[in-house]
C-alpha positions in Angstrom: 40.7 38.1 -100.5 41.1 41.2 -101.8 38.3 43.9 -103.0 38.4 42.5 -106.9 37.5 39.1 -105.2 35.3 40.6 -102.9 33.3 42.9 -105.8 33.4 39.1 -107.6 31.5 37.5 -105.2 29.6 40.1 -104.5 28.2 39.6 -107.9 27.9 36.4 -107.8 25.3 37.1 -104.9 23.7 39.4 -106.4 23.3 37.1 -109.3 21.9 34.5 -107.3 19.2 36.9 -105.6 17.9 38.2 -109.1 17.5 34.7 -110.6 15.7 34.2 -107.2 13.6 37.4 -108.2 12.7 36.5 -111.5 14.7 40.1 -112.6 16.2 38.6 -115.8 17.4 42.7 -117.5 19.6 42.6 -114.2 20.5 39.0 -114.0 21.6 39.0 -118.2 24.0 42.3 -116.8 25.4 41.0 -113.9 26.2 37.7 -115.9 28.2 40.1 -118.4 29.8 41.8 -116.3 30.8 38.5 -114.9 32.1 36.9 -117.4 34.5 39.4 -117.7 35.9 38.7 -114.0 38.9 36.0 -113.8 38.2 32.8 -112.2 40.0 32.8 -108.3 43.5 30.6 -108.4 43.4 30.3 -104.7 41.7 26.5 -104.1 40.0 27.9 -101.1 38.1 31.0 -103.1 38.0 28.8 -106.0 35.7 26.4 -103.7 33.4 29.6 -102.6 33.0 30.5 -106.1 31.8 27.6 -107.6 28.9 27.0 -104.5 28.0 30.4 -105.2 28.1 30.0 -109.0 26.2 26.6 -108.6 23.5 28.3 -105.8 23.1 30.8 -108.3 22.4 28.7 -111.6 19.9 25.7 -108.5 18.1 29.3 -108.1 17.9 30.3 -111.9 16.1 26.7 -112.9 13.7 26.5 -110.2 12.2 30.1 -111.0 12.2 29.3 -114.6 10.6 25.6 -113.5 8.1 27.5 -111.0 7.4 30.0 -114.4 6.6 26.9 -116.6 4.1 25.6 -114.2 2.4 28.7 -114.0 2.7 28.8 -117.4 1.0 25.5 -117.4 -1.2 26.0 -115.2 -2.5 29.1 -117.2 -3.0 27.8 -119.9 -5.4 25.0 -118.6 -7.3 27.7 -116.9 -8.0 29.1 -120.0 -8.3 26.2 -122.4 -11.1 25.2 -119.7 -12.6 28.6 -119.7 -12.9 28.3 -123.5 -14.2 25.0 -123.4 -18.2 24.3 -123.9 -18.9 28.2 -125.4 -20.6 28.8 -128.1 -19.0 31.9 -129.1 -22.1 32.4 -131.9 -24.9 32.8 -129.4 -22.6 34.5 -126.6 -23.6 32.5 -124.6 -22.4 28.4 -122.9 -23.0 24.7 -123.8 -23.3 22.7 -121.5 -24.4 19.9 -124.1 -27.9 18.2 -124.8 
């Protein structure tokens, strides 16, 4: 493999380990720049490359599933919070 392959993969992992992170600036720069890589020819880097490039996009949806549910889970909190306040008086209603 030589160092164009290496710097390839390289990226690939580093990819992977910011989709991980939740660092999209990097992740959106390291896809660009990899985009502009060729695809390996040998079948046997060919085979590393797409685990990696499949690792990498497994790691990508589970953050951004994990961020939804957060998300989610947020915005219950504070739909409940809400809920039953009588924003006129200042103070809560717990009903009659």
């Amino acid at each position: 493999m030589d160092s164009t392959r290496s710097e390839t993969f390289g990226m690939l992992v580093r990819l992977r380990e910011s989709s991980r992170q939740g660092d999209w600036k990097n992740a959106q720069a390291l896809a660009a720049a990899l985009s502009q890589e060729t695809v390996p020819n040998d079948p046997g880097e060919l085979t590393e490359y797409l685990r990696l490039l499949k690792e990498t996009v497994i790691a990508a949806k589970a953050w951004r599933s994990h961020a939804n549910a957060s998300l989610v889970r947020l915005n219950a909190a504070a739909k409940f919070h809400d809920t039953g306040r009588d924003t006129a008086a200042g103070r809560h209603d717990f009903g009659v």
